[in-house]
PDB file with SEQRES, HELIX, SHEET and CRYST1 records, atoms N, CA, C and O in Angstrom:
SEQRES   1 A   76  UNK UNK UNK UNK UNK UNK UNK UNK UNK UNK UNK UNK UNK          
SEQRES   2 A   76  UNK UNK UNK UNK UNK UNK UNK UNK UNK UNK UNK UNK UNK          
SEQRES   3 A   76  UNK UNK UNK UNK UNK UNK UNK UNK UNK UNK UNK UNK UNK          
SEQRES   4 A   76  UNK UNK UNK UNK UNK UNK UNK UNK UNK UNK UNK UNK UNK          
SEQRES   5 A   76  UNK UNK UNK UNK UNK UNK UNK UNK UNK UNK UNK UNK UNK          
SEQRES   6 A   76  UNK UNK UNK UNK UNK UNK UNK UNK UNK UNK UNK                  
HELIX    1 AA1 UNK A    2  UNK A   23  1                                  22    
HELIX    2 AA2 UNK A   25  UNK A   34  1                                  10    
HELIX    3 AA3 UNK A   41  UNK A   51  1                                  11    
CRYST1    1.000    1.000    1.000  90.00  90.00  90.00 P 1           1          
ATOM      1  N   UNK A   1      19.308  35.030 -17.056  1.00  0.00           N  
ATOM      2  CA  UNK A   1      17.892  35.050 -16.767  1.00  0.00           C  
ATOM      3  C   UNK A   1      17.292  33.654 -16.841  1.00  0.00           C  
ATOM      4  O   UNK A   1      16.358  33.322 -16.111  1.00  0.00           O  
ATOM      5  N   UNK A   2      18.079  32.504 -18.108  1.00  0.00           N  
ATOM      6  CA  UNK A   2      17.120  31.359 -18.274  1.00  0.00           C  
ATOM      7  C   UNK A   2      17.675  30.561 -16.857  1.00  0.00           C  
ATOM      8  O   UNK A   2      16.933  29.823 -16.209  1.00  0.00           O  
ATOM      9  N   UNK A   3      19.339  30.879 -16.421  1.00  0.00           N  
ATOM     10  CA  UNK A   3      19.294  29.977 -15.020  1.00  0.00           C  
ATOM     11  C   UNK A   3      18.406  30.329 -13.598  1.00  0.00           C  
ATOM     12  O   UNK A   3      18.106  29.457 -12.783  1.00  0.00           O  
ATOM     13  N   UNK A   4      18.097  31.563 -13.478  1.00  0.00           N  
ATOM     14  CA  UNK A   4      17.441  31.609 -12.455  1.00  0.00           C  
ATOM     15  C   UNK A   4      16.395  31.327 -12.748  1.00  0.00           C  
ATOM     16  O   UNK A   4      15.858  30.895 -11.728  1.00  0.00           O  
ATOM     17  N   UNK A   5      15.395  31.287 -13.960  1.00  0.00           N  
ATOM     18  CA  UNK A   5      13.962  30.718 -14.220  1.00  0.00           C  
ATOM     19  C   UNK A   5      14.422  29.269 -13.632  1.00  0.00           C  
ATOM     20  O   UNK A   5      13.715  28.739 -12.775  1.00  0.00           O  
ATOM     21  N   UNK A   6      15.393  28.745 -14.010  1.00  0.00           N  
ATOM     22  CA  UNK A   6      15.018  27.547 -14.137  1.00  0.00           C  
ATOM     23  C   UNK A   6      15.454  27.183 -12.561  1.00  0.00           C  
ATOM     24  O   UNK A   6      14.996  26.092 -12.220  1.00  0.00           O  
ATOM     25  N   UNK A   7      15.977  27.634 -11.871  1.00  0.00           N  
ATOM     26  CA  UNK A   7      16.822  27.095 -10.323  1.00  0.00           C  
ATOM     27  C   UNK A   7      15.523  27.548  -9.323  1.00  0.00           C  
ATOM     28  O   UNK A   7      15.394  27.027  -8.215  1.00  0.00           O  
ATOM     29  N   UNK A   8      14.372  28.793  -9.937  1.00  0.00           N  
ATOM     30  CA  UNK A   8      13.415  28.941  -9.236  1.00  0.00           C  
ATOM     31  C   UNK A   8      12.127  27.870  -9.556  1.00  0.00           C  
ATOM     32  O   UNK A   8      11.139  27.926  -8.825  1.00  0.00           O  
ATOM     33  N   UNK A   9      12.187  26.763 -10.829  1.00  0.00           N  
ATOM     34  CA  UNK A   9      11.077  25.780 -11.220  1.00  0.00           C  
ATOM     35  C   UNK A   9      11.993  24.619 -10.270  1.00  0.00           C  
ATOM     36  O   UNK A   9      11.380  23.570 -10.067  1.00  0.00           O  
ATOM     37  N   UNK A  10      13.097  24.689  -9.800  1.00  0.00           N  
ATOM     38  CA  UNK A  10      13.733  23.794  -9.500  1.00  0.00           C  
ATOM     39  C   UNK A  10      13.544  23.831  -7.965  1.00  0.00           C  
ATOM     40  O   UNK A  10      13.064  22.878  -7.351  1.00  0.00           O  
ATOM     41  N   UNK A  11      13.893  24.834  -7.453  1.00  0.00           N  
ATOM     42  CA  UNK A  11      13.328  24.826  -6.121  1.00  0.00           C  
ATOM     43  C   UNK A  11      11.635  24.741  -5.523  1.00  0.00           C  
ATOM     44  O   UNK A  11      11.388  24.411  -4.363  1.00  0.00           O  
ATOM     45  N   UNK A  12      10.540  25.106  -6.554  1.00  0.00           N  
ATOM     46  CA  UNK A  12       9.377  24.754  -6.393  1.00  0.00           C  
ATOM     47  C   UNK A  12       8.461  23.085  -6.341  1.00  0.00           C  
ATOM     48  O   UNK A  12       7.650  22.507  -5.618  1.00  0.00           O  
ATOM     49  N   UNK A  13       9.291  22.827  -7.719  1.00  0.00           N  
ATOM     50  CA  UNK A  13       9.478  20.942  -7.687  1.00  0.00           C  
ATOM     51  C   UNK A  13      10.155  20.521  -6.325  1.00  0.00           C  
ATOM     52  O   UNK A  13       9.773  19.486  -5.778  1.00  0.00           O  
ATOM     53  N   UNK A  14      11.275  21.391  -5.691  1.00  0.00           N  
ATOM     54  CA  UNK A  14      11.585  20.281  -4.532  1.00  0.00           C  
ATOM     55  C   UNK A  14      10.732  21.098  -3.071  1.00  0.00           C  
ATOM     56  O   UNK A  14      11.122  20.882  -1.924  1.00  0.00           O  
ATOM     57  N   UNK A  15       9.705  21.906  -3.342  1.00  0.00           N  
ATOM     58  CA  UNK A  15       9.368  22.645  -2.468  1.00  0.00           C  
ATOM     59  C   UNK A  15       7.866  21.746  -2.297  1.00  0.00           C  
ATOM     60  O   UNK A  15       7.201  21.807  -1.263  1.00  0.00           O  
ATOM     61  N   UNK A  16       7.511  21.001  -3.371  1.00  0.00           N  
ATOM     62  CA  UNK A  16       6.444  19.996  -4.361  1.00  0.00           C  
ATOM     63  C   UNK A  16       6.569  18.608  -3.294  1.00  0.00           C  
ATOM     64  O   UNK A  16       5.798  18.244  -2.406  1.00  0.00           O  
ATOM     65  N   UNK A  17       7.812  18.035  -3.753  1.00  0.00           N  
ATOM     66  CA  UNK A  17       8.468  16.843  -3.049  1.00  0.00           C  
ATOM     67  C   UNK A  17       7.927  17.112  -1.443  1.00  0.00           C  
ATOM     68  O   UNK A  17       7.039  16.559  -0.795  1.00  0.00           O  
ATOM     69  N   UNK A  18       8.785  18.113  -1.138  1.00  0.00           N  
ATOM     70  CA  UNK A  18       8.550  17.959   0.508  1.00  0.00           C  
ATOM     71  C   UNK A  18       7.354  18.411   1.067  1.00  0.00           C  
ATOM     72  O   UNK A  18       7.230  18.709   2.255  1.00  0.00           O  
ATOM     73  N   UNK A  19       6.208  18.483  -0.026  1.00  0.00           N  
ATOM     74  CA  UNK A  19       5.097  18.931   0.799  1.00  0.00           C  
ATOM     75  C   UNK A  19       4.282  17.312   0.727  1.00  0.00           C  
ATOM     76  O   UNK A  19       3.410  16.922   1.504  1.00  0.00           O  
ATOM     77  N   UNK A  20       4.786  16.662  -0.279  1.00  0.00           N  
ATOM     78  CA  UNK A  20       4.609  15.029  -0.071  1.00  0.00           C  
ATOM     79  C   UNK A  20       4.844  14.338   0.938  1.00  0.00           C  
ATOM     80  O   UNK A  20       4.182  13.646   1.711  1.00  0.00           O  
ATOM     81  N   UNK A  21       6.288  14.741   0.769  1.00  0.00           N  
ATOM     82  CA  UNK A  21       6.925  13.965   1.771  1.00  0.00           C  
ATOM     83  C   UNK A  21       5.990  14.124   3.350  1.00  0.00           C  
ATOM     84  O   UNK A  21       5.429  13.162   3.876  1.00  0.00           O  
ATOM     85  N   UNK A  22       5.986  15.088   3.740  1.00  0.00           N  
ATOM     86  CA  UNK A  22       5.317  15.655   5.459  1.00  0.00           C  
ATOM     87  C   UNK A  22       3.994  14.933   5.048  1.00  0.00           C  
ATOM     88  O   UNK A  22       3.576  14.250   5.983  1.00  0.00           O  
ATOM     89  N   UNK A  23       3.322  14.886   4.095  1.00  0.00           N  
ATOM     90  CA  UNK A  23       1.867  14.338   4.416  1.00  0.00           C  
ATOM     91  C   UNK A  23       1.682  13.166   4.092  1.00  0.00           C  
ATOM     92  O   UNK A  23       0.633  12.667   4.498  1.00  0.00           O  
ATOM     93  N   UNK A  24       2.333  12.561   3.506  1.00  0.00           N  
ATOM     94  CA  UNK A  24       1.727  10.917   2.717  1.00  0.00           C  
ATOM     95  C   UNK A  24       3.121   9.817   3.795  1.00  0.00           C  
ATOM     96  O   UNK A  24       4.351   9.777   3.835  1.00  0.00           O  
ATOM     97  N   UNK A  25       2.173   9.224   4.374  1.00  0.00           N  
ATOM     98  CA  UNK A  25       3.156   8.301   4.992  1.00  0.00           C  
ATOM     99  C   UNK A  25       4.329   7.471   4.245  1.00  0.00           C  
ATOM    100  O   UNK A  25       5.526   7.303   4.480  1.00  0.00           O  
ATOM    101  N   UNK A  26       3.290   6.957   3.071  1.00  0.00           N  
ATOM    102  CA  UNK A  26       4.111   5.947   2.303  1.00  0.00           C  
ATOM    103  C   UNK A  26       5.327   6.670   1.252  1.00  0.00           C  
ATOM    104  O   UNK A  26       6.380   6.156   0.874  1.00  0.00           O  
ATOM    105  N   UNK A  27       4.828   7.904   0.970  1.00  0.00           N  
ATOM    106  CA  UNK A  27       5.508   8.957   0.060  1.00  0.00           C  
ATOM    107  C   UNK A  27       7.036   9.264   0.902  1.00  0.00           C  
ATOM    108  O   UNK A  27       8.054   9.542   0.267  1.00  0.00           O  
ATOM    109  N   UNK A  28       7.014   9.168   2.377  1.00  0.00           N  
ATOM    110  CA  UNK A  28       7.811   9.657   3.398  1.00  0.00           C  
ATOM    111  C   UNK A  28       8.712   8.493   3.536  1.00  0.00           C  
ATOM    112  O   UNK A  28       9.931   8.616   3.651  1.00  0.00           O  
ATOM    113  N   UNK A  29       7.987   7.177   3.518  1.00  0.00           N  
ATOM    114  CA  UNK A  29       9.024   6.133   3.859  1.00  0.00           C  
ATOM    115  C   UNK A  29       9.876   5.717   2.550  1.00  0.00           C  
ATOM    116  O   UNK A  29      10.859   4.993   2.387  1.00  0.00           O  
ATOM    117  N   UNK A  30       9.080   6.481   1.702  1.00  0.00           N  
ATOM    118  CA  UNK A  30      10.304   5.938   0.463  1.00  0.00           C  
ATOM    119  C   UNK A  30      11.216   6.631   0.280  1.00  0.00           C  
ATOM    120  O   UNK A  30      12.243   6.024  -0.023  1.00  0.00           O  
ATOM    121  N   UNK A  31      11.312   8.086   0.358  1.00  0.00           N  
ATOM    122  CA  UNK A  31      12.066   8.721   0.591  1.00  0.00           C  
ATOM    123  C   UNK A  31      13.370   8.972   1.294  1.00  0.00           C  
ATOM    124  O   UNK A  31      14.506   9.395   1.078  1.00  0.00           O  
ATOM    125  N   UNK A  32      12.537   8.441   2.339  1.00  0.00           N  
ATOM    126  CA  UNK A  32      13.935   8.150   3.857  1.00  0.00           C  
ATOM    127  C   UNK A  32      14.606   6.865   3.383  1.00  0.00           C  
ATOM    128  O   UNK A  32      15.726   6.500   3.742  1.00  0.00           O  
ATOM    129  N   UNK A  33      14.022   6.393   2.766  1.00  0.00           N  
ATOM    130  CA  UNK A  33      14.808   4.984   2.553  1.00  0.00           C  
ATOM    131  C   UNK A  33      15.781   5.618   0.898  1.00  0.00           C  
ATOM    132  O   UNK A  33      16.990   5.538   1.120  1.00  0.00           O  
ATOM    133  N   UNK A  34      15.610   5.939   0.055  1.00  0.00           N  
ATOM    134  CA  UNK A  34      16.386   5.889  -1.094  1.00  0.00           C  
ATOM    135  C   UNK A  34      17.411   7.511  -1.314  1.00  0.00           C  
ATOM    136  O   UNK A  34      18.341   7.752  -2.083  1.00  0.00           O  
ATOM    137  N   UNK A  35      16.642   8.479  -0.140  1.00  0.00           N  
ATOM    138  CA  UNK A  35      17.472   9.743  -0.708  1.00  0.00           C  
ATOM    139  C   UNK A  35      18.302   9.845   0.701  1.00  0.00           C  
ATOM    140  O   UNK A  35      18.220   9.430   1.857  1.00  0.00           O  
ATOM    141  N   UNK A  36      19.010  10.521   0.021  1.00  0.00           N  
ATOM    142  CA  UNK A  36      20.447  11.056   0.866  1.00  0.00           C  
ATOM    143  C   UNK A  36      21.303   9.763   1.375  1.00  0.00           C  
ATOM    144  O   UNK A  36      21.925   9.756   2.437  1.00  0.00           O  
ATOM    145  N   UNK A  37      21.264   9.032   0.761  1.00  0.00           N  
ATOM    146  CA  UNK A  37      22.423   7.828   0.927  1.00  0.00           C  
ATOM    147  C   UNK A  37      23.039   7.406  -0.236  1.00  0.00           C  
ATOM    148  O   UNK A  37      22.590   7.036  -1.321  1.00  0.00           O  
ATOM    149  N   UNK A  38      24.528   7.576   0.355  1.00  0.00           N  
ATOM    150  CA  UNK A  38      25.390   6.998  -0.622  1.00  0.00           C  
ATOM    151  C   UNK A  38      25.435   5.499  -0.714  1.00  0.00           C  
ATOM    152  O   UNK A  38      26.438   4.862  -1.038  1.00  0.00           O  
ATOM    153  N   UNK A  39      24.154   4.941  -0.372  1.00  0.00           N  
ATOM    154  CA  UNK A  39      24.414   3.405  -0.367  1.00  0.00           C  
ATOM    155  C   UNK A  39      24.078   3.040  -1.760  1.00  0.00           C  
ATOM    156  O   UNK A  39      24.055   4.050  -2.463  1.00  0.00           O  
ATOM    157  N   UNK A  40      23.878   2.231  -2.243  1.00  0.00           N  
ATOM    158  CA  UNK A  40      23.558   1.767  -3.633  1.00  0.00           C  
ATOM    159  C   UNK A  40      22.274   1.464  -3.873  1.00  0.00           C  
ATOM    160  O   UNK A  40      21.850   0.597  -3.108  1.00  0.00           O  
ATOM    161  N   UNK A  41      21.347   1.943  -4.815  1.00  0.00           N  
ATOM    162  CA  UNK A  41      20.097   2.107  -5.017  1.00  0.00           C  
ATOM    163  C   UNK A  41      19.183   0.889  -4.856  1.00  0.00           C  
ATOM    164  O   UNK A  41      18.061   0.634  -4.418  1.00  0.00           O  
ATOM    165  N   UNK A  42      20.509   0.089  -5.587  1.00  0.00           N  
ATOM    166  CA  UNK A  42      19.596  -1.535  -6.183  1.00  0.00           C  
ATOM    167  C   UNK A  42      19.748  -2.184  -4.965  1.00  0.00           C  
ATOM    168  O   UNK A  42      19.048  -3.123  -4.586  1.00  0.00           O  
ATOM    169  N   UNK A  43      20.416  -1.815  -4.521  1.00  0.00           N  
ATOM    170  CA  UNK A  43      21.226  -2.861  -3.361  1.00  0.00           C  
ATOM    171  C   UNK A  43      20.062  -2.500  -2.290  1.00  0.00           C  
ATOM    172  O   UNK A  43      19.649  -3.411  -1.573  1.00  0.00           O  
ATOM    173  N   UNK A  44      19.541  -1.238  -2.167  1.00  0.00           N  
ATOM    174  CA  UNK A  44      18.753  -0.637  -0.736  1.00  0.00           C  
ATOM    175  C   UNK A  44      17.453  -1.718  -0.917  1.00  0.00           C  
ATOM    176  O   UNK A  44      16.957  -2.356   0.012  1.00  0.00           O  
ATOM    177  N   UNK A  45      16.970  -1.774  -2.513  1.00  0.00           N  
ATOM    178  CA  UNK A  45      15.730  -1.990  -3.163  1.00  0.00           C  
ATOM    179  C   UNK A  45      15.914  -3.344  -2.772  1.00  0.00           C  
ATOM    180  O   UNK A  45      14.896  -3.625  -2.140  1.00  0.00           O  
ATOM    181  N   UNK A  46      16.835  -4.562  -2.814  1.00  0.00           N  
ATOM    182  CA  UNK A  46      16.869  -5.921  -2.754  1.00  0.00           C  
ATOM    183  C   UNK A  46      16.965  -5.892  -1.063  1.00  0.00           C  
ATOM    184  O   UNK A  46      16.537  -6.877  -0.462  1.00  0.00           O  
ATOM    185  N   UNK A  47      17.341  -5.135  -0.553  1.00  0.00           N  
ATOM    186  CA  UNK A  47      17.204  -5.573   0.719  1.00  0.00           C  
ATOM    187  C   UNK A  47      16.183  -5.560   1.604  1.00  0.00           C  
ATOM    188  O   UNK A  47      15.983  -6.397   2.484  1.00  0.00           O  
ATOM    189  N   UNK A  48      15.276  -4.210   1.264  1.00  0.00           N  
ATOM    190  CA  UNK A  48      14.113  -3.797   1.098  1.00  0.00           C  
ATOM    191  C   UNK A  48      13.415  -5.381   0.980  1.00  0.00           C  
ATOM    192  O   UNK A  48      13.068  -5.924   2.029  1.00  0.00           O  
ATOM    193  N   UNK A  49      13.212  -6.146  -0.427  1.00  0.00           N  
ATOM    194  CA  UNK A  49      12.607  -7.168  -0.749  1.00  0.00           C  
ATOM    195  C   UNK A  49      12.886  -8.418  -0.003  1.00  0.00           C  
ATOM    196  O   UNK A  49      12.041  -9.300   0.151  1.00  0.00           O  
ATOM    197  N   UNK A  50      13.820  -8.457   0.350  1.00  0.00           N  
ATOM    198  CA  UNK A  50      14.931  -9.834   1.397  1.00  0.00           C  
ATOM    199  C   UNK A  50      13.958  -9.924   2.350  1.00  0.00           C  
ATOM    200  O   UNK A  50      13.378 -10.960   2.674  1.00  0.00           O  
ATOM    201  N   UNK A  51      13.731  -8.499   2.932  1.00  0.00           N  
ATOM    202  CA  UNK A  51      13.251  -8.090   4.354  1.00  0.00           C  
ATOM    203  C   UNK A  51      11.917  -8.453   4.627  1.00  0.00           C  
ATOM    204  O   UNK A  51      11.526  -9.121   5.585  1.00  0.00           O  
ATOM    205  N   UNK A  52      11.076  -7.841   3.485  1.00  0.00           N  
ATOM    206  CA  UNK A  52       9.275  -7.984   3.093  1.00  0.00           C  
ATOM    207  C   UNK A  52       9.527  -9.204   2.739  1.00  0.00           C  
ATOM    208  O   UNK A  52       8.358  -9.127   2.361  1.00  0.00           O  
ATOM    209  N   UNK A  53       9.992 -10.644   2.380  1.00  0.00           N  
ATOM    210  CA  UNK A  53       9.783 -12.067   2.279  1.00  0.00           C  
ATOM    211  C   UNK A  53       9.905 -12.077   3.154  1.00  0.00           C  
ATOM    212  O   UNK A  53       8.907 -12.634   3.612  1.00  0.00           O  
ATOM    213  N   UNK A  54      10.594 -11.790   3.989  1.00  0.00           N  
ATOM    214  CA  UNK A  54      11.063 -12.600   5.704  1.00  0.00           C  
ATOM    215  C   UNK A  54      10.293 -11.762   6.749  1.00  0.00           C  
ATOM    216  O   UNK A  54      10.769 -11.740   7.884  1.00  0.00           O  
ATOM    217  N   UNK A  55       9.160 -11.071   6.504  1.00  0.00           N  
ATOM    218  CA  UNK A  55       8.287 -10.321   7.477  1.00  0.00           C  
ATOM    219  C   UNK A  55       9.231  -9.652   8.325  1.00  0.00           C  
ATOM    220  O   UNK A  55       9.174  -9.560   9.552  1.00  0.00           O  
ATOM    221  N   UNK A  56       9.919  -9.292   7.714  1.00  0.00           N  
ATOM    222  CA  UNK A  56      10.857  -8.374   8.771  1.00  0.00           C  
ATOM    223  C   UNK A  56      10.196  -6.613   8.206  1.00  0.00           C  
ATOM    224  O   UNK A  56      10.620  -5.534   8.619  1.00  0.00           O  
ATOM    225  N   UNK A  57       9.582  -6.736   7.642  1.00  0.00           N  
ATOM    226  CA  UNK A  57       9.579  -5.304   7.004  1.00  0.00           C  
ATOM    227  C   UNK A  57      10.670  -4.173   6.450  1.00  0.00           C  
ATOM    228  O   UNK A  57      11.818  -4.589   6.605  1.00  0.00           O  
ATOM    229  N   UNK A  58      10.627  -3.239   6.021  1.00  0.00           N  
ATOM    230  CA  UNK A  58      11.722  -2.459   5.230  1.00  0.00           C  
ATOM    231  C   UNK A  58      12.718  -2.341   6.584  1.00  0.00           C  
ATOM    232  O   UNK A  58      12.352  -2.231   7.754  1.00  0.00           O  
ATOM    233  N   UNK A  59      14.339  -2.410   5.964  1.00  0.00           N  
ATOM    234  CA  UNK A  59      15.238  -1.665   7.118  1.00  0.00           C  
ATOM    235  C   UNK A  59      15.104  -0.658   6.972  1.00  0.00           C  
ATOM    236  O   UNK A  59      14.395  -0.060   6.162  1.00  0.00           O  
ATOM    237  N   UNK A  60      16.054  -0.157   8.069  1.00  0.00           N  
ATOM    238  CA  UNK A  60      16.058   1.236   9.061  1.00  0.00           C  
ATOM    239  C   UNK A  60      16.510   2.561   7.294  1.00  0.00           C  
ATOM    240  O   UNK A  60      17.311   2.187   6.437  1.00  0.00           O  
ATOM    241  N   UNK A  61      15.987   3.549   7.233  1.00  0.00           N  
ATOM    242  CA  UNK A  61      16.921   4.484   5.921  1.00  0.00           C  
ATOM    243  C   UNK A  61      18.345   4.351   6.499  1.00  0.00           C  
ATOM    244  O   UNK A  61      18.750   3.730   7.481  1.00  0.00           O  
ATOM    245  N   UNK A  62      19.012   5.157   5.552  1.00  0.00           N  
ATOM    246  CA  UNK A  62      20.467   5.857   6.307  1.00  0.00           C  
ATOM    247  C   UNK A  62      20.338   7.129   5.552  1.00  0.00           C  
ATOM    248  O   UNK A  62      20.839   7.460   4.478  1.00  0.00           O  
ATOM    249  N   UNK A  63      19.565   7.751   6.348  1.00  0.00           N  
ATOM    250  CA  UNK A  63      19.233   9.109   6.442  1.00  0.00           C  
ATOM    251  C   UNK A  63      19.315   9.760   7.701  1.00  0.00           C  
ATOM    252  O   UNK A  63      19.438   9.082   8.721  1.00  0.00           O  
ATOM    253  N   UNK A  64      19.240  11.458   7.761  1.00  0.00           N  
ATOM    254  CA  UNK A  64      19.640  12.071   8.829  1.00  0.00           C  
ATOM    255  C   UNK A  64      18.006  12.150   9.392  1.00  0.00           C  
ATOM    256  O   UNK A  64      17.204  11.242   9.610  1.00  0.00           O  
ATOM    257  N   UNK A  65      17.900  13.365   9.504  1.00  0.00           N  
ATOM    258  CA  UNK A  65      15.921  13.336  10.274  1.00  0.00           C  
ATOM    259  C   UNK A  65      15.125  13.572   8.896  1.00  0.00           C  
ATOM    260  O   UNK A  65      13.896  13.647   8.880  1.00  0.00           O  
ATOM    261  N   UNK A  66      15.854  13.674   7.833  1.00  0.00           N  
ATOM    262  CA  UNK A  66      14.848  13.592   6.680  1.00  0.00           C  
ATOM    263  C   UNK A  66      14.524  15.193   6.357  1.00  0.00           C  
ATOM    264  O   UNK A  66      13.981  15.562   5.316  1.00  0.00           O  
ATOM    265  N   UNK A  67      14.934  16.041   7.382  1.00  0.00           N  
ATOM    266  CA  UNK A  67      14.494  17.728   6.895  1.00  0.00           C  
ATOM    267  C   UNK A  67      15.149  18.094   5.945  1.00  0.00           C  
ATOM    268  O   UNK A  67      16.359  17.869   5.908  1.00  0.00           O  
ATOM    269  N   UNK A  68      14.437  18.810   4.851  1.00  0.00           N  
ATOM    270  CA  UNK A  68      15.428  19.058   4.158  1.00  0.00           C  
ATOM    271  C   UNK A  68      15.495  21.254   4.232  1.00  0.00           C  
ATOM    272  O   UNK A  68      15.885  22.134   3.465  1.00  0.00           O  
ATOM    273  N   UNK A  69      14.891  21.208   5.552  1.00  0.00           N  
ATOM    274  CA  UNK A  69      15.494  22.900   6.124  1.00  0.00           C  
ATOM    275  C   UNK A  69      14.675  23.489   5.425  1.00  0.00           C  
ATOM    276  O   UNK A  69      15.166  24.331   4.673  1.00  0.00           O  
ATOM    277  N   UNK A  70      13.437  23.341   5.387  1.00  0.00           N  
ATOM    278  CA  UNK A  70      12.542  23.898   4.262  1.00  0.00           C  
ATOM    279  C   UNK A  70      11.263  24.826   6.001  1.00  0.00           C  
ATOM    280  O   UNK A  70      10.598  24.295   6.890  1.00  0.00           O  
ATOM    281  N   UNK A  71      11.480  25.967   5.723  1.00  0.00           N  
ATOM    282  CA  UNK A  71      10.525  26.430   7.325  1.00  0.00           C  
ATOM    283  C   UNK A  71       9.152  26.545   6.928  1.00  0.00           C  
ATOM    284  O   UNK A  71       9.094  26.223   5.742  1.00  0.00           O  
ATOM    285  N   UNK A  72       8.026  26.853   7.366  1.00  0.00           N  
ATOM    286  CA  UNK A  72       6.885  26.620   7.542  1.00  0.00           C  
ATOM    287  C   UNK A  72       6.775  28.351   6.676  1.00  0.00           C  
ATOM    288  O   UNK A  72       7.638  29.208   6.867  1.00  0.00           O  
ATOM    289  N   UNK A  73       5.639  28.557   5.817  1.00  0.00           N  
ATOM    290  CA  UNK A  73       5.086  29.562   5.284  1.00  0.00           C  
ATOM    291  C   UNK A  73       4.514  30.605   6.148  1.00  0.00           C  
ATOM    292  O   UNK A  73       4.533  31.802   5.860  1.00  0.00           O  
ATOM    293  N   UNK A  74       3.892  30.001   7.450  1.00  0.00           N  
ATOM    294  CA  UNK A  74       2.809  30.497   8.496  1.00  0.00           C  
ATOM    295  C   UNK A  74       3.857  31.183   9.213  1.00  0.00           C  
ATOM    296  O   UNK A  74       4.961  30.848   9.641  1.00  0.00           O  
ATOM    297  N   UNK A  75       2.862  32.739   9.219  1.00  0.00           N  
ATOM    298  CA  UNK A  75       3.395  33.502   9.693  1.00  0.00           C  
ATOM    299  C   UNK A  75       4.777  34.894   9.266  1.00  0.00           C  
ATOM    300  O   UNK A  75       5.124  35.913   9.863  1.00  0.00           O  
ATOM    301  N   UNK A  76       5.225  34.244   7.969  1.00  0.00           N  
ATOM    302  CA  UNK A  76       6.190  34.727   7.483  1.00  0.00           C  
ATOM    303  C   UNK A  76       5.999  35.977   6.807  1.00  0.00           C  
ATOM    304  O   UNK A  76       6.953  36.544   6.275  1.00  0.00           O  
TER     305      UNK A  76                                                      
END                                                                             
């Protein structure tokens, strides 16, 4: 009983996340940039900074389209 309490607070927190994510631009670009890559955290973050000194702005994520398969409430 205490794992499904807790896998259902767990899916609401990431149900939380992605309602961020879709509305806050800046909330969205950080995201795409640090989740779902096996690249190295610090490493994304310094390159990130390399980039913003050299007016190049943040690189590209290495992320897929960023969905994380979550469907719309409307209508259901």
């Amino acid at each position: 009983m205490l794992l499904h309490n807790r896998n259902e607070e767990v899916e609401h927190g990431m149900m939380t996340l992605e309602w961020l994510r879709r509305n806050d631009d800046k909330f969205d670009r950080f995201t795409r940039r640090y989740l779902f890559t096996d690249a190295d955290i610090i490493g994304i973050e310094e390159a990130a900074d390399e980039a913003a000194a050299a007016g190049e702005g943040a690189p590209a994520a290495a992320v897929s389209d960023g969905s994380l398969g979550i469907r719309g409430l409307r209508g259901a």
